[in-house]
C-alpha positions as CSV (number, residue, x, y, z in Angstrom):
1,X,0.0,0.0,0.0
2,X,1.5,3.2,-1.0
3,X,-1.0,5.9,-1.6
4,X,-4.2,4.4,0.7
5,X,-5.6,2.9,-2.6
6,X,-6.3,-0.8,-3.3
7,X,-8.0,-1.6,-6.8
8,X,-10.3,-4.2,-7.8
9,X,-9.1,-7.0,-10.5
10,X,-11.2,-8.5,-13.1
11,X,-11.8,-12.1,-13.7
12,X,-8.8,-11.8,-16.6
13,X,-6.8,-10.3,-14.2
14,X,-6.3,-6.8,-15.3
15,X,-7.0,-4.2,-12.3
16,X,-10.0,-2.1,-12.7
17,X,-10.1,1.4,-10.6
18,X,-12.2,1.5,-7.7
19,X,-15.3,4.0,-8.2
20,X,-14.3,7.8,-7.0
21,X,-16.0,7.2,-4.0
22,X,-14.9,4.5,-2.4
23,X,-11.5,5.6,-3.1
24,X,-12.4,8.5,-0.5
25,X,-14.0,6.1,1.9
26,X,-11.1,3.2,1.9
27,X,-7.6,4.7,3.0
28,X,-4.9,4.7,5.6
29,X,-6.8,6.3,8.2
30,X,-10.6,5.9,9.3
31,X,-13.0,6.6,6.5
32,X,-16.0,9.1,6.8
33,X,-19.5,7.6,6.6
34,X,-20.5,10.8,3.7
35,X,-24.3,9.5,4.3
36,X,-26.9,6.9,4.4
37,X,-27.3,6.1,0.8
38,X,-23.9,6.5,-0.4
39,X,-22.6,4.2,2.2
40,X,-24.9,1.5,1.6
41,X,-23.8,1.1,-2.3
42,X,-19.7,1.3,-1.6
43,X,-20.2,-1.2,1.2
44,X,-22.5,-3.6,-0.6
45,X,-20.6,-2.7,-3.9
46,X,-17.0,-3.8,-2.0
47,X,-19.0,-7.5,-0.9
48,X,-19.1,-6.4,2.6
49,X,-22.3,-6.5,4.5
50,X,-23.8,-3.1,5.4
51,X,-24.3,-2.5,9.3
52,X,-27.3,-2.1,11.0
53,X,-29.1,-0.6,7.6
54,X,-31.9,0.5,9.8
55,X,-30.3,3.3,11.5
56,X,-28.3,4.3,8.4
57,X,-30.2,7.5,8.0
58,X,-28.5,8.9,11.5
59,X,-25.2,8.3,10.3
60,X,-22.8,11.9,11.1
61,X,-20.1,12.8,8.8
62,X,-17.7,12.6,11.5
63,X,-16.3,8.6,12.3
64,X,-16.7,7.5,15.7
65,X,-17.8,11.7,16.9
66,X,-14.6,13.0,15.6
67,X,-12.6,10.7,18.2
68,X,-10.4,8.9,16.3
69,X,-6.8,10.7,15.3
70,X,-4.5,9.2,12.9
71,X,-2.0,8.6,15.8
72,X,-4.6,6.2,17.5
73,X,-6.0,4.5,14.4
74,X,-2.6,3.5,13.7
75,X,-2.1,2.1,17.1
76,X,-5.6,0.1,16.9
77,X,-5.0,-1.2,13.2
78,X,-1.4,-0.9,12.3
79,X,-1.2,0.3,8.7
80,X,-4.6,-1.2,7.7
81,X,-7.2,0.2,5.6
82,X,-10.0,1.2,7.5
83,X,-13.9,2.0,7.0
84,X,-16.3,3.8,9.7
85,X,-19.6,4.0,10.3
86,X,-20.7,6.5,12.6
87,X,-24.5,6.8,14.0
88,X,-25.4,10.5,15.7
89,X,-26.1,10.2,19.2
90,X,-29.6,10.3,19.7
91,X,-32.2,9.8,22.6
92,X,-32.5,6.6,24.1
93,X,-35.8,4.8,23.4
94,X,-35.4,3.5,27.0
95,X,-34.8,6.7,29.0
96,X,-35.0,9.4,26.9
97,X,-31.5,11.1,27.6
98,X,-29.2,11.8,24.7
99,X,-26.9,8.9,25.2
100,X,-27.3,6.3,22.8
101,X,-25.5,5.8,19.5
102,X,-22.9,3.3,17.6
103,X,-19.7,3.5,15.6
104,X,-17.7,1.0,13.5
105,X,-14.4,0.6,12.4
106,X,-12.9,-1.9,10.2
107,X,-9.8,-2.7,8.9
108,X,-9.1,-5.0,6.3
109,X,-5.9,-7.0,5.0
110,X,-4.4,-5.6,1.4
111,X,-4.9,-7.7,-1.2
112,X,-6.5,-8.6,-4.3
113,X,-9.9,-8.7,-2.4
114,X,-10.5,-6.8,0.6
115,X,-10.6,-8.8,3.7
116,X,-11.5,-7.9,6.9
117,X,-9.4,-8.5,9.5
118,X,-10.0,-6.6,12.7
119,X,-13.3,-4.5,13.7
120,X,-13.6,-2.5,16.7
121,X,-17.4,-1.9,17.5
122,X,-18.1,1.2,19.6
123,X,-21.2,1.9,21.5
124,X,-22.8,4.7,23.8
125,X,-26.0,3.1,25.9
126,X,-27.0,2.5,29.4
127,X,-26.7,-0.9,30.0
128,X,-28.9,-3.7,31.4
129,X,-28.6,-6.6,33.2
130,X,-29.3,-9.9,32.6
131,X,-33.6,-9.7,33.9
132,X,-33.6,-7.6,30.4
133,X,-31.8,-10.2,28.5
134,X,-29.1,-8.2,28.4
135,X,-24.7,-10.1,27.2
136,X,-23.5,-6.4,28.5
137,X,-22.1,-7.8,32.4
138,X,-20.8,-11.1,30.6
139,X,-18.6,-8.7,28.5
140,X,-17.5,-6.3,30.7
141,X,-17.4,-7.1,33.4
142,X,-14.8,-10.3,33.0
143,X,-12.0,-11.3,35.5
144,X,-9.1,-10.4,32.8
145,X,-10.3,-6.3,33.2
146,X,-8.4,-4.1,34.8
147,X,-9.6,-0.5,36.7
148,X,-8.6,2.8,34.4
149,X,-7.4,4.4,37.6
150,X,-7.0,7.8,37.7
151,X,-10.8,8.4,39.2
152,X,-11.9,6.8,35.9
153,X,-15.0,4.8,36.5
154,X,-14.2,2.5,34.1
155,X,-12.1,-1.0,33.3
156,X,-10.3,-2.7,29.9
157,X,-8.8,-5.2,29.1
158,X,-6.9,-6.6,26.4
159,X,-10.1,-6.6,24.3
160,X,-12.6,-4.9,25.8
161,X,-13.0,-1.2,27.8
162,X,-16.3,0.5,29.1
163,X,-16.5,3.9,30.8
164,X,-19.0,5.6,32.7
165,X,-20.4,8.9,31.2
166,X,-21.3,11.6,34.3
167,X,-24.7,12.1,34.6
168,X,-24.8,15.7,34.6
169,X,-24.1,15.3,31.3
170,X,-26.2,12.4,30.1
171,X,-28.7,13.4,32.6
172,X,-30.2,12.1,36.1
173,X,-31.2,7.9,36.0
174,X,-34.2,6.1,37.7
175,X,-33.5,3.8,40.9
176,X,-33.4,0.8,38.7
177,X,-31.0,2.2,35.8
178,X,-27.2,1.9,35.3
179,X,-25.3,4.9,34.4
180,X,-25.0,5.8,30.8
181,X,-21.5,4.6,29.4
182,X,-19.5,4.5,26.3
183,X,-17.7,0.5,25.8
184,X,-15.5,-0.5,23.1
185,X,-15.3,-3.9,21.7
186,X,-12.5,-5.6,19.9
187,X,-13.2,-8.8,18.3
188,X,-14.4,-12.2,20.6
189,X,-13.9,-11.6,24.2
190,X,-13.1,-14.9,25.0
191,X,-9.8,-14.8,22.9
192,X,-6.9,-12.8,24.0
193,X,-3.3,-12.7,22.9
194,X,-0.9,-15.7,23.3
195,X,2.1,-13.2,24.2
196,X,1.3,-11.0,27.1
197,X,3.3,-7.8,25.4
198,X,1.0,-8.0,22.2
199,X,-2.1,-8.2,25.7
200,X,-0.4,-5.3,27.5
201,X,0.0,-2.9,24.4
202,X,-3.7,-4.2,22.6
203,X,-4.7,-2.8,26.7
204,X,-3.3,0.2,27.0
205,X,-4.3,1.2,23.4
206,X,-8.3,0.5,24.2
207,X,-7.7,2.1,27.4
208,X,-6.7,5.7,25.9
209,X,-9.2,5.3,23.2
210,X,-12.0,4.3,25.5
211,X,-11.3,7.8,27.1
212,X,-10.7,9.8,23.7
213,X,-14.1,8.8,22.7
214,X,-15.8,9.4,25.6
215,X,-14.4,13.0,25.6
216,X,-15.6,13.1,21.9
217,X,-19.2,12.0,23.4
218,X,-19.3,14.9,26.0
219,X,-18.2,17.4,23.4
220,X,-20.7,16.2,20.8
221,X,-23.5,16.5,23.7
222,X,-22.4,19.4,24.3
223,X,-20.9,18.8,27.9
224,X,-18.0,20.6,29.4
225,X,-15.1,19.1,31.0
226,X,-12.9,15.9,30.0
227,X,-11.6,12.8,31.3
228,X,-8.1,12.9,32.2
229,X,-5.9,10.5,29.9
230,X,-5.4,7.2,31.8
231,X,-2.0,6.0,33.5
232,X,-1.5,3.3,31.1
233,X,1.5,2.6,32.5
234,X,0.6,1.6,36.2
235,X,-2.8,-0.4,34.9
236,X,-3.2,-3.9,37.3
237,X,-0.9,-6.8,35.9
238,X,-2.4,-9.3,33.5
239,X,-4.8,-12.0,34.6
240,X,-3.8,-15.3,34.0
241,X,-5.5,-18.5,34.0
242,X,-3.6,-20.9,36.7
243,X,-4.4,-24.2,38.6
244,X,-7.0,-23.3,41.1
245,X,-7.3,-24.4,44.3
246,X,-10.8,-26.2,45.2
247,X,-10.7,-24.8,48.6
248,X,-10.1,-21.6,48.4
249,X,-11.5,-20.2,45.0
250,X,-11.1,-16.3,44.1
251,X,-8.5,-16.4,47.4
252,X,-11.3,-17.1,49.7
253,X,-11.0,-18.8,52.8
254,X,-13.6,-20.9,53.3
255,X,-14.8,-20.9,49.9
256,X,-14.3,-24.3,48.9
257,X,-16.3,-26.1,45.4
258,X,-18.2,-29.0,46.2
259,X,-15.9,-32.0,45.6
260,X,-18.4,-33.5,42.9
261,X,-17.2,-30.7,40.5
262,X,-13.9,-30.0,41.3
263,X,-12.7,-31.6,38.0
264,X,-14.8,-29.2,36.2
265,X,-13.5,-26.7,37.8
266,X,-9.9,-26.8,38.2
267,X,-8.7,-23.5,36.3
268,X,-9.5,-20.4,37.4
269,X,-8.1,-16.8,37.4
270,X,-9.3,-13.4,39.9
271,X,-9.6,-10.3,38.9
272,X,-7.9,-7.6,41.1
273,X,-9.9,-5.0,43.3
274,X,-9.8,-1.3,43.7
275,X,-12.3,-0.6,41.1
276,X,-15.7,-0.6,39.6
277,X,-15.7,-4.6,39.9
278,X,-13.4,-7.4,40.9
279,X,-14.7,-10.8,39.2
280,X,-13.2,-14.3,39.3
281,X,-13.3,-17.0,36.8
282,X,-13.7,-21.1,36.8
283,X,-13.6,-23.5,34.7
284,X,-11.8,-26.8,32.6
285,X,-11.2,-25.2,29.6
286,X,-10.3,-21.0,29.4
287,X,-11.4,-19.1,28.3
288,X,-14.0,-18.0,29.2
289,X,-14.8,-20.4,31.8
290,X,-18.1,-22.2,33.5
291,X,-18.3,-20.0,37.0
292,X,-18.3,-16.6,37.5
293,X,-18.3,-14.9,40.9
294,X,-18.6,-10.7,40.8
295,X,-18.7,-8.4,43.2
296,X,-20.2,-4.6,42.1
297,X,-19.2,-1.7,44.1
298,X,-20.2,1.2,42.1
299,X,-23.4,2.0,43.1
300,X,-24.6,3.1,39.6
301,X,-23.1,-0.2,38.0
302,X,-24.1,-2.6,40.5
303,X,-28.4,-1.2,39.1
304,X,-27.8,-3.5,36.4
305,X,-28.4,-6.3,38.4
306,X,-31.6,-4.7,40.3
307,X,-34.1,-6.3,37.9
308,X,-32.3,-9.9,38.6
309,X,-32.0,-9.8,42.5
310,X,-35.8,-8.5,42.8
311,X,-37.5,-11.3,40.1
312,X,-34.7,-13.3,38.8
313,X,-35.8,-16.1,41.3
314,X,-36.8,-17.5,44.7
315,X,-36.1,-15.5,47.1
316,X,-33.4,-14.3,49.1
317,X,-32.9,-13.1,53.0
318,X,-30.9,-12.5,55.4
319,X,-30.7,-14.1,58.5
320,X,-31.6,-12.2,61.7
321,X,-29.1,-8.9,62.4
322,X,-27.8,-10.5,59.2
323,X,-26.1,-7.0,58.4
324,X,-27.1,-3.9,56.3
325,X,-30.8,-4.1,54.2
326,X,-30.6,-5.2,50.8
327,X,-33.0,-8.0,48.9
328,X,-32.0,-10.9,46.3
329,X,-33.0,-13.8,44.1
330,X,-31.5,-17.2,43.5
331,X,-32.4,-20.2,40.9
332,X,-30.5,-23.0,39.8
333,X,-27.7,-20.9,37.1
334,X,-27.3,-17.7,38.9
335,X,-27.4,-15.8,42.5
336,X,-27.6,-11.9,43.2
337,X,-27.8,-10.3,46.3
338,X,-27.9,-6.6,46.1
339,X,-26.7,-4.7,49.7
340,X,-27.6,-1.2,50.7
341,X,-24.1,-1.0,52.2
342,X,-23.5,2.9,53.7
343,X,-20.8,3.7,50.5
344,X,-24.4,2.7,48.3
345,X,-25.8,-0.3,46.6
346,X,-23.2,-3.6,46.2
347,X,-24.0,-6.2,44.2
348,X,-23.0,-9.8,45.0
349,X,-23.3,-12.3,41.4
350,X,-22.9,-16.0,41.4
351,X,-23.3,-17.7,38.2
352,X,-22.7,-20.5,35.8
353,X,-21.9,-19.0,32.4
354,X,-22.8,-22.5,31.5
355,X,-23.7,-26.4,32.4
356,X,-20.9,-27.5,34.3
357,X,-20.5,-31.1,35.0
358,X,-20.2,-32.9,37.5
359,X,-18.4,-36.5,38.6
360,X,-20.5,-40.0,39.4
361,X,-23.3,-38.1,37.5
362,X,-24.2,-36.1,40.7
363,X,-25.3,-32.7,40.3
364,X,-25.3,-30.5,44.1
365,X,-26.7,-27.2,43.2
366,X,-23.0,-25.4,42.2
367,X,-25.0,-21.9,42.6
368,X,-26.6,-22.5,46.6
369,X,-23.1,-24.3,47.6
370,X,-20.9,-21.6,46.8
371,X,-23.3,-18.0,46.8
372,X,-23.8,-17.6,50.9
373,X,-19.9,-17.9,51.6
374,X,-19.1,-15.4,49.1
375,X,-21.7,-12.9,49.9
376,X,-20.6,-13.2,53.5
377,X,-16.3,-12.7,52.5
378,X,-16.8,-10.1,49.6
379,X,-19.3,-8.1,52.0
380,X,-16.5,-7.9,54.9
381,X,-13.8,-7.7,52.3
382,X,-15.6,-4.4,50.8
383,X,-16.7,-3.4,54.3
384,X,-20.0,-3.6,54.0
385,X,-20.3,-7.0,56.1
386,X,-21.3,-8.7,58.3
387,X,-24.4,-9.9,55.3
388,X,-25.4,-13.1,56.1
389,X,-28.0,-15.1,54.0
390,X,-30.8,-17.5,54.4
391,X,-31.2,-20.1,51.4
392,X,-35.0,-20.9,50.5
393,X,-35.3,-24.6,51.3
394,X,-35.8,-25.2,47.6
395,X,-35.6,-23.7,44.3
396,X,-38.5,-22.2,42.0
């Protein structure tokens, strides 16, 4: 590639310019989504699959709100060429507030035919939890991410980042709602690097532009202030996936998995505190794992599990002087307990991210074994404990 052009060859092999047009939108650095119609023509017309056609009419002229420099492109895609598709913000359907919209950026291999070969999807929306059938905390809220630091509400790791827009800028939320926030993906979560430099530097590059574009969402809303630029350098070691020991899993005393699975479950890996979220991760195979365990301490985050602790089951309470208010739900795959601690609202998750098995063919309920030791050891550990639980003698 020498002057951001690529041509299209004809079944007797002689090259054929591209059309004017997608000569403009297929270069070095990120392309501008001109408009609606145009775009769907040079996309279909390159044999790539238009994205989400049905908002194409709120595409801006600027990719990803203006966010993306040619300094940080290159550090997300190398010296690919790159496409973006950018939708205006616009109100959320669900709330109302100015907060939701989507950008794309792809970057494909040179060639004879274009090939994509890495796609970073960003999006601006409040999310939910898993009562609205929500992915969003299965996501983002893995053991491998790491707290921005630097007063940052907001975590990232080597493939995924998320940051929490203020809400005097997106605008005040109900009891139940999480705060609005702007979250980058970068192809399947569940695969990362196989050399931890290639992890650290994929990191700290989705850690500044999670922040870049969250400063280009406040400007375009028009919001003053900006998020300082993250300490890249002093973000939380790596998470790596190790032998795990049965009787103390996540580091918890006492916290032991019922011998009938401790096949299933014998690799594991716990996220570090100090921010939004700490989360650990179990399992035979990694990633992602069969067990998650997730403790909330942001107040506004830990809303996305509201809908599931009030209806997502039978059930929970606390036994008597069992520690500070708070109300929960259990069933068979997953167990939340949300605390009214005095900092704010804590949310405690247990869950199987999926049917783990279990030896001799016997199957304890993994979920009831495990959730009232961890409630009890994450509440102290965030010091919001004594919170002591009462199971329901069986579940609905």
């Amino acid at each position: 590639m020498t002057d951001g052009t690529t041509e299209n060859t004809t079944s007797a092999g002689e090259a054929e310019p591209r059309p004017p047009l997608l000569r403009r939108l297929v270069h070095s650095r990120v392309a501008r989504a001109v408009t609606a119609a145009g775009l769907v023509g040079v996309l279909l017309g390159a044999g790539t699959v238009a994205w989400r056609t049905d908002t194409l009419p709120l595409f801006s002229s600027d990719p990803c709100w203006g966010t993306f420099d040619d300094t940080l492109t290159e550090r997300m895609f190398g010296d690919r060429e790159t496409v973006a598709e950018t939708q205006q913000l616009q109100p959320d359907p669900s709330s109302g507030t100015a907060v939701y919209g989507q950008c794309r950026i792809t970057g494909y291999e040179d060639g004879e035919k274009a090939r994509a070969a890495k796609q970073l999807t960003v999006q601006v929306r409040r999310p939910a939890g898993y009562g609205r059938q929500d992915v969003w905390p299965a996501e983002f809220l893995a053991a491998d991410m790491a707290p921005l630091g630097s007063g940052l509400t907001g975590m990232v790791s080597p493939s995924r980042a998320w940051l929490a827009l203020p809400e005097s800028c997106t605008g005040q939320v109900g009891v139940l709602s999480a705060p609005a926030v702007v979250d980058l993906a970068m192809g399947d979560a569940a695969v990362s690097g196989s050399v931890p430099e290639h992890d650290r530097e994929d990191r700290a590059a989705l850690a500044d532009a999670v922040v870049a574009v969250a400063n280009g969402v406040r400007k375009e809303l028009g919001c003053s202030g900006r998020f300082s630029a993250p300490a890249t350098d002093k973000l939380a070691a790596l998470v790596p996936w190790r032998e795990a020991d049965p009787d103390t899993l996540c580091g918890i005393e006492g916290l032991s998995v019922p011998a009938e699975y401790s096949a299933s479950l014998r690799h594991g890996r716990a996220g570090v505190g100090g921010g939004a979220t700490r989360t650990c991760e179990a399992g035979s195979i990694y990633p992602p794992g069969d067990l998650r365990l997730t403790t909330v301490v942001d107040p506004g985050l830990a809303r996305i599990f509201a809908d599931e602790a009030g209806n997502g089951g039978t059930r929970l309470e606390r036994v008597k002087d069992g520690g500070p208010s708070g109300f929960g739900s259990i069933d068979v795959t997953r167990g939340v307990y949300l605390a009214q601690c005095r900092t704010g609202d804590v949310a405690f998750v247990v869950e199987r991210m999926k049917s783990v098995g279990s030896e001799k063919g016997q199957r304890p309920n993994l979920v009831r074994a495990l959730l009232p030791r961890y409630v009890e050891a994450e509440a102290e550990r965030v010091g919001c404990g004594p919170v002591r639980l009462k199971l329901p003698e069986v579940l609905e």
